[in-house]
C-alpha positions, -999 to +999 in steps of 0.1 A: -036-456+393-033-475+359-053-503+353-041-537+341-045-554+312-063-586+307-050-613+288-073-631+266-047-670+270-059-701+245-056-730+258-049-759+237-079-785+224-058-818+234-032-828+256-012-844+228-011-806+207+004-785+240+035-777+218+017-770+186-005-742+203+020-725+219+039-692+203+064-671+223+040-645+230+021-668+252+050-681+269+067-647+278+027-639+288+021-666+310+059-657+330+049-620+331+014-625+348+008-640+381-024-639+384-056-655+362-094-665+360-098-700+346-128-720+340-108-754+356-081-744+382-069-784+380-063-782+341-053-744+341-023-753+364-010-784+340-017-760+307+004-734+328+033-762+335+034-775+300+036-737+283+072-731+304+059-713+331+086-706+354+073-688+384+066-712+414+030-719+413+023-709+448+030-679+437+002-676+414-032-662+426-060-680+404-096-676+402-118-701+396-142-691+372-159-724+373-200-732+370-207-734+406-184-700+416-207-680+385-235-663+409-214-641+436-208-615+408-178-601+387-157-580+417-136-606+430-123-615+399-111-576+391-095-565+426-063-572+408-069-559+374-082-522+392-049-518+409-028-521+380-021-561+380-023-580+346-044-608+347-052-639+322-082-656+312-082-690+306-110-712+294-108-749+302-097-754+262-097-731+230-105-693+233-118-678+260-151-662+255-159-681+222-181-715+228-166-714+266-173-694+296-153-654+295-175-633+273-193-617+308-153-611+324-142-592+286-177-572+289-172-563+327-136-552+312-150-529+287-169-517+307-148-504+334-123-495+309-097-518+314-070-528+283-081-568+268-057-584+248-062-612+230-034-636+223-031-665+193-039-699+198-066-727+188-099-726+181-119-755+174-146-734+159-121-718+135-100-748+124-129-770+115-143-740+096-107-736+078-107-780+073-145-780+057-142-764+024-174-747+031-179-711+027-153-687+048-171-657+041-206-664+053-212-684+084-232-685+119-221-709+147-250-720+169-233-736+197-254-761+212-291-770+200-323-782+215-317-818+233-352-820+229-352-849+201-384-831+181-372-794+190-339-811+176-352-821+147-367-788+137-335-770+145-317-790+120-341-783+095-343-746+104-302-747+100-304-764+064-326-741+048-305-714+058-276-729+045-295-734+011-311-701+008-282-680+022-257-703+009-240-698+046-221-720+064-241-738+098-218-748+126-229-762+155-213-787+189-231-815+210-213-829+247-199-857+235-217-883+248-247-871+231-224-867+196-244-901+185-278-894+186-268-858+172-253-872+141-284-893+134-307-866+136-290-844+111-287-876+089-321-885+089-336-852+087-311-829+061-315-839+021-294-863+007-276-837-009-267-811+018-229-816+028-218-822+061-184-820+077-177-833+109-144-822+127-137-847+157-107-849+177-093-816+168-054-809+170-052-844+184-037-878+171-068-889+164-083-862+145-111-866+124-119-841+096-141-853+069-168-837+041-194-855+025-231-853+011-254-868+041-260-900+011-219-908+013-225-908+056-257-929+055-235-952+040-202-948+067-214-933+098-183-928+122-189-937+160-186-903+180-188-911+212-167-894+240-151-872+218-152-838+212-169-828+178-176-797+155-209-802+126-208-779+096-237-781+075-235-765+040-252-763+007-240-754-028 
């Protein structure tokens, strides 16, 4: 018997962009497959409602790939995909696999030789790097550094001087929460003349998307907190 093919679905970065992120692809995807593995079943369900999915949702079978349901291993999630059934992958927002959980269900995939596809949609990582002006052809995205405030510090430095000596593009995120004290660090430890871009609200009404020497931010440092934000650093 044929394996099935699993569907690699974006999910959009804010409530407000749902129409924006969507292409007919992912709409005649999401009414083809009946079956998925998402990181937030609660979320997964209103993305599904929002993209025109018309099957009843009882009918769906969904997986929840959540933190807490990570440590009973990969088998449940592929009963469907090994008898021939297409499945999706969702992440909570964005791309599955990149900055959010996935990358371990695409591997298992490959592994056992099963068909991924992945389809269009938003990636914070992406758009900010398309928004900064920094350089497209060289760049390395970090995800989340030390919380440790002096492991922090170093980090920051260590990410500079690889932007200067590479001339590379730095990307990194912070929880949002935290998006304060992040944005202090890097302003008091890069040089005044390293460039920053900090991409905040992504796709949403509020979007922030804004390049500067650190000197221009010392003197207008934006207030972060609870929202979801992208830091590019980069050196000409």
């Amino acid at each position: 018997m044929a394996y099935g093919t699993l569907f690699l679905i974006p999910v959009p970065l804010a409530d407000e962009a749902a129409a924006q992120s969507f292409t007919p692809y992912l709409v005649d995807t999401i009414n083809h497959v009946n079956e998925y593995i998402v990181e937030n079943e609660k979320t997964a369900r209103r993305f599904l409602k929002l993209a025109g999915l018309k099957t009843p949702q009882s009918e769906l079978v969904i997986h929840d790939y959540g933190k807490h349901n990570r440590d009973a291993g990969l088998k449940e999630f592929f009963r469907g995909l090994v008898v021939g059934k297409d499945v999706g992958l969702m992440s909570e927002a964005g791309c599955p696999g990149i900055a959010d959980p996935g990358a371990d269900i695409v591997a298992e995939a490959h592994r056992k030789g099963i068909k991924v596809v992945p389809l269009v949609g938003p990636s914070s990582i992406l758009l900010a790097l398309m928004a900064s002006g920094f350089s497209g052809q060289s760049f390395t995205f970090h995800g989340y550094l030390p919380i440790d405030k002096l492991e922090r510090s170093k980090r920051i430095k260590e990410l500079e001087t690889l932007a200067i000596n590479n001339k590379q593009t730095q990307l990194f995120i912070e929880t949002p929460f935290r998006n304060d004290s992040m944005l202090q660090e890097v302003l008091r430890t890069c040089k005044p003349t390293t460039r920053l871009c900090i991409a905040c609200d992504i796709t949403a009404p509020t979007e922030f998307i804004k390049t500067m020497p650190i000197a221009e931010w010392l003197k207008q440092v934006p207030d972060l907190r609870k929202r979801p934000a992208i830091y590019l650093l980069f050196h000409a």
